[in-house]
C-alpha positions in Angstrom: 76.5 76.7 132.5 78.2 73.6 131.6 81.5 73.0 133.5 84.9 73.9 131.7 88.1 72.1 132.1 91.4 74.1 132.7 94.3 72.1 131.4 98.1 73.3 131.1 99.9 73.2 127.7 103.2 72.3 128.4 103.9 71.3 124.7 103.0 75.1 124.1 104.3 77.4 127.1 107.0 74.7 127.5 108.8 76.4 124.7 108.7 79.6 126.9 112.0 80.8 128.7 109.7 81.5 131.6 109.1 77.8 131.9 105.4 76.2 131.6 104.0 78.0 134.2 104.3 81.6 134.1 102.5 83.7 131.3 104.2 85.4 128.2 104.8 89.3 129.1 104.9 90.6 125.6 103.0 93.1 124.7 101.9 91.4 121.7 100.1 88.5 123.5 97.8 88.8 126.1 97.1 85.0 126.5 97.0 83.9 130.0 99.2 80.9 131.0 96.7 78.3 131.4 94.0 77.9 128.4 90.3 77.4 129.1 89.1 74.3 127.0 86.5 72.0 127.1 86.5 68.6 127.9 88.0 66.3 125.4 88.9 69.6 122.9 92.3 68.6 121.1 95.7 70.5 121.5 95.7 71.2 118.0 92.1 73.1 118.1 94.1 75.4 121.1 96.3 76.1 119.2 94.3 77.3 115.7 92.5 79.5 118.8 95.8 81.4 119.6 96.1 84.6 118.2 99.1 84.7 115.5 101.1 87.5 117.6 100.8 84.4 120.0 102.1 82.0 118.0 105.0 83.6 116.7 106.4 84.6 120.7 105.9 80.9 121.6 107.8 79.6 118.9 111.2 77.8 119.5 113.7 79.3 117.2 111.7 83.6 118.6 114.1 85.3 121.2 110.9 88.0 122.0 110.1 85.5 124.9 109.5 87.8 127.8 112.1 87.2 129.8 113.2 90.9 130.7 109.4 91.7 130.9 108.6 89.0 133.3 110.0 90.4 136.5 108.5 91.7 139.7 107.5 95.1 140.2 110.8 94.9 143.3 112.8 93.8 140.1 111.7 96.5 138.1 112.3 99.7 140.5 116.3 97.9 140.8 116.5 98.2 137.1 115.2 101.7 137.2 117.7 103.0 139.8 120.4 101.2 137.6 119.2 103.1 134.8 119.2 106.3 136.6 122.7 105.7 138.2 124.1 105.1 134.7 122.4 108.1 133.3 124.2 110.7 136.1 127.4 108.4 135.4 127.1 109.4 131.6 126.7 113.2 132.9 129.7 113.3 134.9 132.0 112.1 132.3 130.3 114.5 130.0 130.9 117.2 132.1 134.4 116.3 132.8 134.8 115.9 129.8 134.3 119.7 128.8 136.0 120.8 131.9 138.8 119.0 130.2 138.5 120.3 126.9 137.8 124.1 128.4 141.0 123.6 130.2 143.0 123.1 127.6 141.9 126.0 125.3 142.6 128.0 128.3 145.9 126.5 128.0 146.8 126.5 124.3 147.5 130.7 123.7 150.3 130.2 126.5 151.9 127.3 124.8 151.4 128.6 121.4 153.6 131.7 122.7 156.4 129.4 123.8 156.3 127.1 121.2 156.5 130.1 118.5 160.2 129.2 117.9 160.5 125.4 118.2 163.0 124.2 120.4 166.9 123.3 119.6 166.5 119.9 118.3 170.8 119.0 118.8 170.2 120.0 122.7 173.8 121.5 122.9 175.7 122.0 125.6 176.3 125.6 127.3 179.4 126.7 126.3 182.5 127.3 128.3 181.7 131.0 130.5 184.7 132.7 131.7 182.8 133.5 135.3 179.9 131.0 135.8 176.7 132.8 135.8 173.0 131.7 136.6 170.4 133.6 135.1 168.0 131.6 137.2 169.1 132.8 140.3 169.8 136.5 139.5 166.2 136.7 137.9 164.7 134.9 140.6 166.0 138.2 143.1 164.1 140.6 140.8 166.6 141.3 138.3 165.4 141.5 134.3 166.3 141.3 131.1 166.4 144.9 130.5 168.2 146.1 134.0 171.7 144.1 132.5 171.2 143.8 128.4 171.2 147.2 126.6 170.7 147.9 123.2 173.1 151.2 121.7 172.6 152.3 118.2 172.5 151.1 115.7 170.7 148.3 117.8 171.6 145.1 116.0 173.2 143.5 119.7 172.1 143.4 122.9 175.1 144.3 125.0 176.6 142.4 128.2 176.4 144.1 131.4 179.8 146.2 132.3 181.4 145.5 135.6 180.6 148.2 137.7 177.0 146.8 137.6 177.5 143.7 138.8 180.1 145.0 141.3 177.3 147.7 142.8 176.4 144.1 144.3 178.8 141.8 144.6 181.3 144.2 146.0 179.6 143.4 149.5 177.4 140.1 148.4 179.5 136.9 147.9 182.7 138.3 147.8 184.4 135.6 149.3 183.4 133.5 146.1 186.5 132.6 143.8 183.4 133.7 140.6 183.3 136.8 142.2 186.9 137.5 143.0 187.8 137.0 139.4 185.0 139.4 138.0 186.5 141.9 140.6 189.6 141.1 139.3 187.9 142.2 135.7 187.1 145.3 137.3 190.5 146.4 138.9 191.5 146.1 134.9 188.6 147.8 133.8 188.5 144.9 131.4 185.8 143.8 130.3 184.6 140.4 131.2 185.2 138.1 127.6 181.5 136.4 127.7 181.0 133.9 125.0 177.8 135.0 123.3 174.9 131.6 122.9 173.6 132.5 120.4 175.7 133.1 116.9 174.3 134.4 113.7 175.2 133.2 110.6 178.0 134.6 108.2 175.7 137.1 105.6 172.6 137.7 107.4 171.3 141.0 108.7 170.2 141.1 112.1 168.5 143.8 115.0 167.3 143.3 118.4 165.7 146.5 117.7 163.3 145.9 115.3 162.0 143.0 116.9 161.4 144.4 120.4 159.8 147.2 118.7 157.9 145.1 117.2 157.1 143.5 120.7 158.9 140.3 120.5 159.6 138.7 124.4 162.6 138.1 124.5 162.2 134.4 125.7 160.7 133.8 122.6 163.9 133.8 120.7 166.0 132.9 123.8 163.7 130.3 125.9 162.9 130.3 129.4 166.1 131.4 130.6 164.3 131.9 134.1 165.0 128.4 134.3 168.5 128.2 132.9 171.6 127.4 135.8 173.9 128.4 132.4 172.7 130.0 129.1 172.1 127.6 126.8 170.9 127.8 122.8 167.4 126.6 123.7 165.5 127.3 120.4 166.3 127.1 116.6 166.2 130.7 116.0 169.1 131.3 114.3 167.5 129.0 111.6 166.1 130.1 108.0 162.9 127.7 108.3 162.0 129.2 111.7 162.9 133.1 110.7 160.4 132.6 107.5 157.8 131.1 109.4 157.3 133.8 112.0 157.9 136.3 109.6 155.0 135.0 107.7 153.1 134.3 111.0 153.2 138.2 112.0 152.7 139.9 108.1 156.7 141.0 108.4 158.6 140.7 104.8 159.9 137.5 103.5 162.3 138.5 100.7 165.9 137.6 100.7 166.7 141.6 101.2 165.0 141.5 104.5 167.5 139.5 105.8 170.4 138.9 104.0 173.0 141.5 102.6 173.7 140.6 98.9 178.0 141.1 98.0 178.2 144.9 96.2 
């Protein structure tokens, strides 16, 4: 067998991101790095013996060069467990992702309860009690809403609590208190205490407690979380027209100006 020359091609493989001695990874060649020819054969007759696949990897302007592919088998298992890192990465986030999103459904029938009578955009002030009074701290002992707010026929008020209520407690329990004094005071009289009422409906409209507790209305619906209220305070826009329409319409109750409002005989 006559003897063959191995020469490099450094005009070809030189072209290679891998540099001129490593061999092209690409699937589409599968021309080793260093080119068999005999003696004397030109560069030019290596080259019409590549494969066009070949020709088109090695070419200067092609980015299919095999630099990703060309990598140890070390190199390889790293990029795997980078991979795989990244994939339980992705997971995670997915998953607390949904948590999230589970989360917040959860949440969203309790808000939608609160926020069924917007809030009192003006934010006004309490007014002007003549005893000071916390509902927060009497409801925090157990008391409710119930226990001091009646409603008597024909049911269109709730009524304030009389004094020999509030004195079945306070006639032992802060009596020292100037507050409490004063309401005892009230009670000597038998007069009732003159409570300024928070929330005011307007001239010509017909309202009842009634029908909306029968109707099972919460009471901090109209009135706010009064749990949280030092001094009684018009929390929501409930005396508004908008707001009455739209949780009329919201629960199938009538809409027409009859419902609501009592037209001059």
């Amino acid at each position: 067998m006559p003897d063959h020359k191995v020469q490099r091609s450094p005009a070809i493989f030189g072209r290679c991101r891998d540099g001129p001695s490593t061999a092209c990874q690409s699937e589409a060649c599968t021309r080793p790095a260093q080119l068999p020819t005999r003696a004397g054969q030109s560069l030019e007759r290596q080259v019409a013996m590549l494969r066009p696949s070949c020709l088109k990897i090695l070419a200067p302007a092609s980015k299919r060069c095999c630099s990703k592919a060309n990598v140890s088998g070390k190199g390889i298992a790293v990029l795997g467990q980078k991979q795989q890192k990244r994939a339980i990465l992705k997971v995670i986030h997915a998953l607390c992702f949904l948590i999230f999103i589970f989360g917040l459904r959860q949440a969203m029938p309790a808000q939608t309860a609160e926020k069924e009578v917007p809030g009192n955009p003006l934010k006004t002030a309490p007014p002007t009690q003549p005893i000071p009074y916390s509902h927060k701290i009497h409801l925090a002992l157990g008391l409710t809403c119930q226990g001091c707010h009646t409603n008597p026929n024909p049911g269109n008020l709730m009524t304030f609590p009389p004094n020999s209520l509030c004195m079945g407690c306070h006639t032992t329990i802060a009596k020292d208190k100037e507050s409490i004094q004063k309401l005892a005071q009230f009670a000597q009289r038998n007069e009732p205490v003159p409570w300024v009422r928070v929330y005011t409906v307007l001239p010509g409209v017909q309202w009842t407690h009634r029908a909306h507790l029968q109707a099972g209305v919460k009471c901090g619906t109209c009135h706010g979380d009064v749990s949280q209220m030092a001094s009684a305070v018009e929390a929501t826009s409930v005396t508004t027209m908008a707001v009455c329409i739209s949780c009329h319409e919201k629960h199938k109750a009538k809409t027409d100006c009859v419902t609501c409002h009592a037209w001059p005989k």
